[in-house]
MARBA-3410 file (N, C-alpha, C, O; in Angstrom, 1 decimal):
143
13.8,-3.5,22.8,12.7,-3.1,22.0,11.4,-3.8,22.4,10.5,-3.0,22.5 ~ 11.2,-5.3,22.6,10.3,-5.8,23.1,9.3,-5.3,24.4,8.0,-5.1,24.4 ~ 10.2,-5.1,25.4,9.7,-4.5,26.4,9.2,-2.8,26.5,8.7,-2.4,27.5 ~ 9.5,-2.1,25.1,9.0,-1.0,25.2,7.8,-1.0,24.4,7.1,0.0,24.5 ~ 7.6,-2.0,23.7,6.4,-2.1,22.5,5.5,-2.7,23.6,4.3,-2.5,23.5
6.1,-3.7,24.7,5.0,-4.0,25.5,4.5,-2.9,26.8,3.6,-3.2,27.5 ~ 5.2,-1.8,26.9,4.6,-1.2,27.6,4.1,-0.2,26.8,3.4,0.5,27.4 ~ 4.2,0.1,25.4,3.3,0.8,24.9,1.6,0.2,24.4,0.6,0.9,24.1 ~ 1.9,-1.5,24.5,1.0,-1.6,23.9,-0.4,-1.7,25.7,-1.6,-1.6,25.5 ~ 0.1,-1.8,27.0,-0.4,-2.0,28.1,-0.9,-1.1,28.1,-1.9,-1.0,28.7
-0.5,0.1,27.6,-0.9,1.7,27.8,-2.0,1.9,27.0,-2.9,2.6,27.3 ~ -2.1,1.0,25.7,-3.3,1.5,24.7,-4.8,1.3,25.3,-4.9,0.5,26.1 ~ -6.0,1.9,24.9,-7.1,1.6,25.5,-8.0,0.6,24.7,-9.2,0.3,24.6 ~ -6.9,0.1,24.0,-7.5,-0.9,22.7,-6.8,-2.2,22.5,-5.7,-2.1,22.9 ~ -7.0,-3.2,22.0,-6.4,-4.1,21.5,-5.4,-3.7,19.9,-5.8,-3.1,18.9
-4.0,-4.3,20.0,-3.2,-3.8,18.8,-4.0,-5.2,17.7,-4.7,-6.0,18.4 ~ -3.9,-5.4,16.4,-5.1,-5.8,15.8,-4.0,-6.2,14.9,-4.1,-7.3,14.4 ~ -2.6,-5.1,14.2,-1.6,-5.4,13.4,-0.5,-4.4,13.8,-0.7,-3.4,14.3 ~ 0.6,-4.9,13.5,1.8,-4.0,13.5,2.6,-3.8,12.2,2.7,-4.7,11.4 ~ 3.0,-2.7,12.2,3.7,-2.7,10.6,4.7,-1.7,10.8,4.6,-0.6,11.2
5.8,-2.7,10.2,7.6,-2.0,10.7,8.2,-1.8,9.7,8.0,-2.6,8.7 ~ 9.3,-0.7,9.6,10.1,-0.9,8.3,11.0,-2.3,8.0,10.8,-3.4,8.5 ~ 11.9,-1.9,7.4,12.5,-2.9,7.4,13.8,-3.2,8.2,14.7,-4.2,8.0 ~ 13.8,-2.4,9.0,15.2,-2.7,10.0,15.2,-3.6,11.2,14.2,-3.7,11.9 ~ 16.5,-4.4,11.4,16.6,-5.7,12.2,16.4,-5.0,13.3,16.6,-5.8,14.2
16.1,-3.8,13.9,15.5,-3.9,15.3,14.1,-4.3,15.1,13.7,-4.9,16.1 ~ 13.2,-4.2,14.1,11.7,-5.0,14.4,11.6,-5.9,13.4,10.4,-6.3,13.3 ~ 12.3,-6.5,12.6,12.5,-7.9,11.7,13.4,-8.8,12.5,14.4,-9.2,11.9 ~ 13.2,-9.3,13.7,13.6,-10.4,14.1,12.4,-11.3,14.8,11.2,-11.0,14.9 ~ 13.2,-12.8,15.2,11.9,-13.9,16.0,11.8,-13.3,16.9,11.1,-14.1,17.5
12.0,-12.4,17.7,11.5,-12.5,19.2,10.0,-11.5,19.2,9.1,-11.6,20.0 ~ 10.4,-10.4,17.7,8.9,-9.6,17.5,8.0,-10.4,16.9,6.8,-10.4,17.1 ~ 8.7,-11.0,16.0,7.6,-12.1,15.2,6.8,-12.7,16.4,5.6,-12.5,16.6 ~ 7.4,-13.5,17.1,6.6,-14.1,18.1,6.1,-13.6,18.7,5.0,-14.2,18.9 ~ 6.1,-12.4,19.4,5.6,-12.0,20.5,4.4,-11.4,19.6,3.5,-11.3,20.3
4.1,-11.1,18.3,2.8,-10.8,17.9,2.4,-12.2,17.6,1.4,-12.7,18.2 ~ 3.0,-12.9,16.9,1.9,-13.9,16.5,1.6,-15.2,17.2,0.9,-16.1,17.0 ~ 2.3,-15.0,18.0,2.3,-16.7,19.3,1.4,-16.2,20.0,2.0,-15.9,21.0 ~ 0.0,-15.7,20.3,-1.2,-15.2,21.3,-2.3,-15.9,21.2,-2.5,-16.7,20.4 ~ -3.0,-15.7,21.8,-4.5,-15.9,21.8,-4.8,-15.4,20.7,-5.2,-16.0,19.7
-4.7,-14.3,20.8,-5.3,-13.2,19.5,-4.4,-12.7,18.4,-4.1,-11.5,18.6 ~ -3.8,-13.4,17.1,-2.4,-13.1,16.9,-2.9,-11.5,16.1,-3.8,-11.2,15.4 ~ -1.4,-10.7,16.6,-1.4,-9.6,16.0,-1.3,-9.7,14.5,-0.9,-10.9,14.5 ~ -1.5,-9.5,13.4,-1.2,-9.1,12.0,0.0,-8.5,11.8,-0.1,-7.2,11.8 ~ 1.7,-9.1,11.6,2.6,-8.7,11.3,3.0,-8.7,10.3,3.2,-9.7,9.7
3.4,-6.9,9.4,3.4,-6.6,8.2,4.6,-5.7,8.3,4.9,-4.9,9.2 ~ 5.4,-6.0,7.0,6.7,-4.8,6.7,6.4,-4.0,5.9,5.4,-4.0,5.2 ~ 7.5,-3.1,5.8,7.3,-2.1,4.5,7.7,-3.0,3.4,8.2,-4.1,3.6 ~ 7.5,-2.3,1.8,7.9,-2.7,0.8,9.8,-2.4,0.8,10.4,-1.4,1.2 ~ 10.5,-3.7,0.1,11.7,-3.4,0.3,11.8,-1.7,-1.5,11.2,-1.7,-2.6
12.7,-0.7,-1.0,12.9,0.1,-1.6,12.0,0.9,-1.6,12.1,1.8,-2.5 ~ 11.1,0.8,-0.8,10.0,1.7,-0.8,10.0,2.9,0.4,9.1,2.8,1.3 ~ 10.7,3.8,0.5,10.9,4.8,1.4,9.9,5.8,1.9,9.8,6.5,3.0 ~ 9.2,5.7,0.9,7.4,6.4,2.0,6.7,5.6,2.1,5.5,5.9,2.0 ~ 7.0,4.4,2.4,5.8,3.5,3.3,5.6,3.8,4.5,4.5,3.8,5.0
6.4,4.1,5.1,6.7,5.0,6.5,6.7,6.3,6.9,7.0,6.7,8.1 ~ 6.2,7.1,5.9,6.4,8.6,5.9,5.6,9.2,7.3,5.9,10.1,8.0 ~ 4.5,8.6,7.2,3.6,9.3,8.7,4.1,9.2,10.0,3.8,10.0,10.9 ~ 5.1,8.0,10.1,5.7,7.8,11.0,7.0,8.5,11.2,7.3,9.0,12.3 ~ 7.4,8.6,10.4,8.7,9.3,9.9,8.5,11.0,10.0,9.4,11.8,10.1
7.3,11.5,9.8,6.8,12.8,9.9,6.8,13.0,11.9,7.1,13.9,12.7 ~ 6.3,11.9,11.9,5.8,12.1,13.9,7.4,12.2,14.7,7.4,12.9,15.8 ~ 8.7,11.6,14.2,10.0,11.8,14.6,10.1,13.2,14.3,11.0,13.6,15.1 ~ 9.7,14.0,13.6,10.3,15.3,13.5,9.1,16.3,14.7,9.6,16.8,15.7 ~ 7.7,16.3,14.4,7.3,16.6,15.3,7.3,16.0,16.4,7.0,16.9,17.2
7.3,15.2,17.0,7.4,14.9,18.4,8.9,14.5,19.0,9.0,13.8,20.0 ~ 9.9,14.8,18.4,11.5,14.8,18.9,12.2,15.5,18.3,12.8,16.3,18.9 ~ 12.3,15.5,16.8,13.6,16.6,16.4,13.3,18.2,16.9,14.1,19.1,17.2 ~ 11.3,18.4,17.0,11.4,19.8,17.3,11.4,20.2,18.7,11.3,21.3,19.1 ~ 11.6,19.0,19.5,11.9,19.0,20.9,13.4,19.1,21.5,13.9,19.7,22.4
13.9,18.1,20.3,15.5,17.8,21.3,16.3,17.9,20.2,17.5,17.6,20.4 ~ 16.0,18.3,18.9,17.3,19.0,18.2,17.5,17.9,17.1,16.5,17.1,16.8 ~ 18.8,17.9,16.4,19.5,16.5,16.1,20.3,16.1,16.3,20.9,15.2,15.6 ~ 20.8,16.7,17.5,22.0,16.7,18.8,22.1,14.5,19.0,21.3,13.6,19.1 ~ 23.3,14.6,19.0,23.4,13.3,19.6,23.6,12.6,21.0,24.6,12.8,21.6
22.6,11.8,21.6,22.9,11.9,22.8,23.8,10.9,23.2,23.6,10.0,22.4 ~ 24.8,10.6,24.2,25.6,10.1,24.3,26.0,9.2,25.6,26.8,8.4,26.0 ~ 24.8,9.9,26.1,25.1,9.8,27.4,24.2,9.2,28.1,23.2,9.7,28.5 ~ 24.8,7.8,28.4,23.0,6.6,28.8,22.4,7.2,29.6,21.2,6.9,29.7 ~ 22.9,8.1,30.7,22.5,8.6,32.1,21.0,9.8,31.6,20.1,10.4,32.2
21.3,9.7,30.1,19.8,10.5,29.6,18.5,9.4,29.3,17.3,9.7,29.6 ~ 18.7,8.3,29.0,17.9,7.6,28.4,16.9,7.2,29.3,15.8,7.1,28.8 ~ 16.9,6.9,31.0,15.7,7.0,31.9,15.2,8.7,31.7,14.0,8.9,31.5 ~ 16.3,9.9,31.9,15.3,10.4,32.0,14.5,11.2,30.9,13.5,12.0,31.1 ~ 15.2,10.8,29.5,13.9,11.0,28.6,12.7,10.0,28.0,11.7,10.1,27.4
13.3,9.1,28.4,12.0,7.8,28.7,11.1,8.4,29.4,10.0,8.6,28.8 ~ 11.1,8.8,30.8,10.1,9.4,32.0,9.7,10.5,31.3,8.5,10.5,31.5 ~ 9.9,11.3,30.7,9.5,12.3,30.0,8.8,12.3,29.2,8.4,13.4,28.9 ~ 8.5,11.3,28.4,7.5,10.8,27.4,6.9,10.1,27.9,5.9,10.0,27.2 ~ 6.8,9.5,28.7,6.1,8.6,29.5,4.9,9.2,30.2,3.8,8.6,30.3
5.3,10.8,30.7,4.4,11.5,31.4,4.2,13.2,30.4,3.3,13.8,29.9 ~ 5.1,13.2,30.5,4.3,15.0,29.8,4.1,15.0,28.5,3.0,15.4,28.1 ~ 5.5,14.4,27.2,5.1,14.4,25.9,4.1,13.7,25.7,3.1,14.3,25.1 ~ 3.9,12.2,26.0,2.9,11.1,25.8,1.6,12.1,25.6,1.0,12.3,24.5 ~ 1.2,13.0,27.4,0.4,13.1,27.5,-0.4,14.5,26.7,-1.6,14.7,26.5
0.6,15.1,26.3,0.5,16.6,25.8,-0.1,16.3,23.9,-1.0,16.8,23.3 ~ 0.9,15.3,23.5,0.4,15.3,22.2,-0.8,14.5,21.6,-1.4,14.3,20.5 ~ -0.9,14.0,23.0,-2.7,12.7,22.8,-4.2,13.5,22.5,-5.2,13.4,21.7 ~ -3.6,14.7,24.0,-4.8,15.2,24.5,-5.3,16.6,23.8,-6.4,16.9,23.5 ~ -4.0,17.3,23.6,-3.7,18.9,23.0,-3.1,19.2,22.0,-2.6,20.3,21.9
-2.9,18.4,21.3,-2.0,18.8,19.8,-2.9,18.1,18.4,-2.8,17.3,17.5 ~ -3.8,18.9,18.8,-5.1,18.5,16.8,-4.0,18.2,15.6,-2.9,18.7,15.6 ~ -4.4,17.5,15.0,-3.8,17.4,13.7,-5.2,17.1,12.6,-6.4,16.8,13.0 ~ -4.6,17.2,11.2,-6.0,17.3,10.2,-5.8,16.2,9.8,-4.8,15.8,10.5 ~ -6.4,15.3,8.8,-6.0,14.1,8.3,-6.5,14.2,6.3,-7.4,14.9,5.8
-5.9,13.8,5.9,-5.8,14.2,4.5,-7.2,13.3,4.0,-7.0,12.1,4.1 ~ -8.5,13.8,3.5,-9.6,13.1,3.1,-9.6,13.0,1.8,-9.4,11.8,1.5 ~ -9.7,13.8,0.6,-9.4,13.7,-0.9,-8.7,14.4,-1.3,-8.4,15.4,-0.6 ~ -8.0,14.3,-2.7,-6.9,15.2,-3.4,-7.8,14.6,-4.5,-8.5,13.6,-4.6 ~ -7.7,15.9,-5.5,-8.4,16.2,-6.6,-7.6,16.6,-7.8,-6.8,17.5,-7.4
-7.4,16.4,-8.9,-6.5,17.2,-9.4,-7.3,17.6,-10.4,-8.1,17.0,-11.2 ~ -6.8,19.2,-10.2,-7.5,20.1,-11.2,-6.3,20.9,-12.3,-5.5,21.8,-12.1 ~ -6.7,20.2,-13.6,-5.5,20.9,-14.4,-4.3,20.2,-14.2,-4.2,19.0,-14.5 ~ -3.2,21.1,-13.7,-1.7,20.8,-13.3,-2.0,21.4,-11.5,-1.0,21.4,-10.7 ~ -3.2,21.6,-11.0,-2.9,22.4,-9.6,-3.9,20.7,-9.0,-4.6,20.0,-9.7
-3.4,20.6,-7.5,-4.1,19.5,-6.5,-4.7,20.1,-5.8,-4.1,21.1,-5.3 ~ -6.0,19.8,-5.5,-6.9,20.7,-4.7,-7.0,19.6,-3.1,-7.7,18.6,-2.9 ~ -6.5,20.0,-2.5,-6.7,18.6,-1.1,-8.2,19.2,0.4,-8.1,20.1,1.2 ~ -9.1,18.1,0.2,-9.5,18.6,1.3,-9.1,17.7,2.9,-8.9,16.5,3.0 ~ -9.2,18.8,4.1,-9.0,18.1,5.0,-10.0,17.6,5.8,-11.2,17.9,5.4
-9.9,16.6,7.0,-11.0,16.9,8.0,-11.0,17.9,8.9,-9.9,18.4,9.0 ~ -11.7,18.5,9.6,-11.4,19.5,11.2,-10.3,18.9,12.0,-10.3,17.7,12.3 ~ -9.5,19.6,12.2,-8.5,19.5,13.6,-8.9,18.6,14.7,-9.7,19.0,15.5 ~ -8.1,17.3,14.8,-8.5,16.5,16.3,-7.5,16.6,16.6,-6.4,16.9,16.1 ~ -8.0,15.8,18.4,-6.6,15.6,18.9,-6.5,13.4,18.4,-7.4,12.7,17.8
-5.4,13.1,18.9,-5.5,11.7,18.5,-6.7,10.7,19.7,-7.3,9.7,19.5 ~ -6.5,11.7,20.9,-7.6,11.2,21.4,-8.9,11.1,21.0,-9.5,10.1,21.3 ~ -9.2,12.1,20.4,-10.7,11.9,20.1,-11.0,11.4,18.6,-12.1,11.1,18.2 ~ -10.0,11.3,18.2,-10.1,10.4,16.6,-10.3,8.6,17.2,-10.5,7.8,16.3 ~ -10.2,8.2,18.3,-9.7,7.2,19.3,-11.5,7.1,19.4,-12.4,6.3,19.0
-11.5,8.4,20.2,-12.9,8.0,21.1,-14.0,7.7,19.6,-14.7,6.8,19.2 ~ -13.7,8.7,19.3,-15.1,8.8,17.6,-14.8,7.4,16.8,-15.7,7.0,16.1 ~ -13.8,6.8,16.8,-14.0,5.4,16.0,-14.9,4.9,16.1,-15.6,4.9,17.1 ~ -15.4,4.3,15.2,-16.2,3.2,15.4,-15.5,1.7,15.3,-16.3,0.8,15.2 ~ -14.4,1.6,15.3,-13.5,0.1,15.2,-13.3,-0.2,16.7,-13.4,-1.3,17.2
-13.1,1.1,17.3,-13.2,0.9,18.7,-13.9,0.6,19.8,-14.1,1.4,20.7 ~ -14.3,-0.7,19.7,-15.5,-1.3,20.8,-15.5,0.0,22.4,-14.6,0.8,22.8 ~ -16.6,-0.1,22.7,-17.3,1.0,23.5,-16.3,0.7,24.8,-15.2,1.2,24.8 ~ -16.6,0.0,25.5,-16.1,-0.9,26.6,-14.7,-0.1,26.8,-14.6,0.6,27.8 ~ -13.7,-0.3,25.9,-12.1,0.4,26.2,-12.1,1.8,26.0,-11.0,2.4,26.0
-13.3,2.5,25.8,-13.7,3.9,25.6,-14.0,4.5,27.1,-13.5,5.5,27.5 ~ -14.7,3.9,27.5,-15.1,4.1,29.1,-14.7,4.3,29.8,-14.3,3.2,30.3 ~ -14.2,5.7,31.0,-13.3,5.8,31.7,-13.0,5.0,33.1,-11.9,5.3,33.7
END
């Protein structure tokens, strides 16, 4: 697990700032605790609430679109897959859902009566929600 959070985090064009994990012992152990908070710059390491099952839901939403509607809920079995769907997110999914898959982001919900009126923002891709930050110093924006 370590080594895959470290090459996702080598990939980002930003510094990670905090991390926030459910509650399962693959990211509730010392070796994650440390590796965020033993740095120069310590990460912000935060869990979900215990019994709290939509603390996670956005994350939990991105497993269905970016894997269940790709590869089923088939079990895979067979380690001889695990390089080559690693290399596959590595290069086409990674790159396909950064650059060309918009998503809206939920701005207000209103409630009118008994009905919720929700507005969105326009369709981005996560790239350009990245580039338009402004948390995002200029410098790691620059190609």
């Amino acid at each position: 697990m370590l080594q895959q959070l470290q090459d996702i985090e080598a990939s980002l064009p930003f510094d990670i700032r905090g991390f926030d994990c459910d509650n399962g012992a693959e990211f509730l152990n010392r070796h994650l605790v440390r590796h965020f908070t033993q740095r120069s710059q310590p990460v912000l390491f935060t869990r979900s609430r215990a019994y709290q099952k939509n603390d996670n839901a956005h994350v939990e939403q991105k497993n269905w679109t970016h894997i269940r509607q790709w590869l089923g809920y088939e079990r895979f079995d067979d380690p001889a897959l695990v390089p080559l769907l690693n290399d596959l997110y590595r290069t086409e999914w990674r790159l396909f859902h950064n650059f060309f898959c918009p998503s809206v982001k939920l701005l207000e919900k209103e409630r009118i009566g008994s009905r919720t009126r929700k507005r969105y923002d326009t369709p981005k891709t996560p790239y350009q929600r990245v580039m338009e930050s402004d948390y995002i110093p200029r410098k790691p924006k620059s190609p």
